[in-house]
N, C-alpha and C positions, 0 to 999 in steps of 0.2 A: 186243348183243354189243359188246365193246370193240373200240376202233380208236384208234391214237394221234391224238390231236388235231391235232398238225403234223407237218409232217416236219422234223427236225431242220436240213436244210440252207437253210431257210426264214426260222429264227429270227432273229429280229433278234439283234444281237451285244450287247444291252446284259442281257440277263437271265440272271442267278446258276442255277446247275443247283444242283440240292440230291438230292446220291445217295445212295440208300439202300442199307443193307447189300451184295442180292442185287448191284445194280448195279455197284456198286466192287468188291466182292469178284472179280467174273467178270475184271475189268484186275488187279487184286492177285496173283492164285494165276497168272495168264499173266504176269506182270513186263510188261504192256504199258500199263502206267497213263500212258506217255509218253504213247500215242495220246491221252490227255484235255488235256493240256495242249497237244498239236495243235492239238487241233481247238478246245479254251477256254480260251487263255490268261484268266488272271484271272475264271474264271467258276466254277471249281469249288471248291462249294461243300460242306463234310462237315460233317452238324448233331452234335454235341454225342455224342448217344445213339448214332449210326451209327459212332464213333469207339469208344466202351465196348463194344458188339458187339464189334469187330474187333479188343479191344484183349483177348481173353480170352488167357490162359497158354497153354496147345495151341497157338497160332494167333502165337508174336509176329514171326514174319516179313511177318505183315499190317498189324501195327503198328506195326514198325519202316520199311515201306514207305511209310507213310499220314505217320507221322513228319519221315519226308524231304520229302514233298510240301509239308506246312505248312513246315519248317524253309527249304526253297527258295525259298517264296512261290507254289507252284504249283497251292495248294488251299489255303485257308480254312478255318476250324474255328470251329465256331458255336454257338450257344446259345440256345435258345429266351427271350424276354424274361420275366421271373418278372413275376406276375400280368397278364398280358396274356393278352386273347382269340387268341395263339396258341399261349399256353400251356393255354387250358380248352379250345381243342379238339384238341390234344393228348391230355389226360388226358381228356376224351371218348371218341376213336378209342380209345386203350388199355384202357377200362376195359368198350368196349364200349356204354356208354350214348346213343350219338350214333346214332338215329333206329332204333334197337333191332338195329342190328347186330354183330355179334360183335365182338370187340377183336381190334386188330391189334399186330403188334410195336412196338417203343417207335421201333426207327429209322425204321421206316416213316411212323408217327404224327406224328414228329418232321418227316420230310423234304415228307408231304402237310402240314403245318398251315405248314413255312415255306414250301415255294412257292405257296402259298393267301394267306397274309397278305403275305408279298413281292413277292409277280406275278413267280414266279420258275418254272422248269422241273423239274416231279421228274421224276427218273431211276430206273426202278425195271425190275425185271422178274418181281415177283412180283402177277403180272395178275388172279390169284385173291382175291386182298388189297384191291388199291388199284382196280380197273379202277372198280368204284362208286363212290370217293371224285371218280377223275379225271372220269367223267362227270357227277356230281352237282356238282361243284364247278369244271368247266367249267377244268380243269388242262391247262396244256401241261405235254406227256411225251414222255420217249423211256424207249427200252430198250438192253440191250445191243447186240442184233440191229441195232436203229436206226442206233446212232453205229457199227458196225462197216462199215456199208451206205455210212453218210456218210465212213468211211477209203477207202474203194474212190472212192467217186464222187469225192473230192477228189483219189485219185491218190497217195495219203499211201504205198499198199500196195497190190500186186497182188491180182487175186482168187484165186490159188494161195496168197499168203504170209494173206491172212487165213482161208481155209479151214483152214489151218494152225491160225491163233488161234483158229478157231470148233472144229476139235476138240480142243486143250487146253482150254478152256473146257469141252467136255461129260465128257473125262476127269478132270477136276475136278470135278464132280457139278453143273454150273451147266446150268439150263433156260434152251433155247436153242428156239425153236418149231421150226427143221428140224433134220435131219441134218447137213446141209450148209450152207454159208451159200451157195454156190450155188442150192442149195435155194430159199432163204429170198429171194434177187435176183432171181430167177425170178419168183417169187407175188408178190410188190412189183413188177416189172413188170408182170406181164398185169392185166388187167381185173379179174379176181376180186379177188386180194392177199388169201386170208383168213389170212393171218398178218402183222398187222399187228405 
């Protein structure tokens, strides 16, 4: 069973987060992507492919957000290096042929292959996808839930005002492991914690 590798408030401050689609999208569709430059100045990291995702036509209020980020200096835009081994396992992850398990989305592929070859932190919250790659490939991770857990504990936001952002996020269609993020402070508290 997966479980996040660290806890986010733990990290050292020098390592690049690399978020993937689900992850950025859930601060995107809330207007609360400030919270990332909160809590990472100069650490947020958008690969290349996770920018193309978010850059479709239907969607350009995600793009035009994600725009501002880079245009401010407040997130990064990245590119996998052409023929380099983070770029074949990359196209590994995507195609599928990486130790015979299915293929994953391109952002995803993109954001596990650069914090793998970077020693960097993927961001992701699509657990069904990646949890294999993060365990097999011995990945620091966080999630949505995660860094929303690390605005409360830092004081950034009350636990009312993020409850708040954890249900625009679920009315937004973004998987969130509780109902509630109360919910979710609770199980990360006690002993059990089976929603990591």
């Amino acid at each position: 069973m997966y479980t996040e590798t660290i806890s986010t408030w733990l990290m050292p401050m020098i390592d690049e987060i690399y978020f993937d689609t689900d992850c950025l999208s859930a601060f995107l569709w809330t207007r609360t992507e400030y919270l990332l430059n909160r809590l990472y100045p100069e650490r947020i990291t958008i690969p290349y492919q996770v920018y193309l995702e978010l850059s479709h036509p239907n969607i350009p209020q995600l793009k035009a957000r994600i725009d501002t980020l880079i245009q401010n200096g407040e997130a990064r835009l990245i590119k996998l290096d052409i023929e380099s081994k983070e770029e074949e396992m990359y196209l590994n992850l995507t195609s599928g042929s990486l130790n015979g398990r299915c293929w994953i989305g391109k952002g995803e592929a993109a954001s596990i292959s650069l914090a793998y070859y970077r020693n960097g932190v993927l961001a992701s919250n699509n657990m069904r996808d990646v949890s294999y790659y993060i365990e097999k490939l011995g990945l620091k991770s966080m999630t949505t839930a995660s860094i929303l857990l690390e605005v409360f504990r830092k004081n950034i936001l009350t636990e009312a005002e993020v409850n708040l952002i954890w249900s625009q996020m679920i009315a937004k269609r973004q998987k969130l492991p509780c109902n509630t993020f109360t919910e979710y402070m609770i199980d990360r508290e006690s002993n059990q914690g089976k929603f990591k």
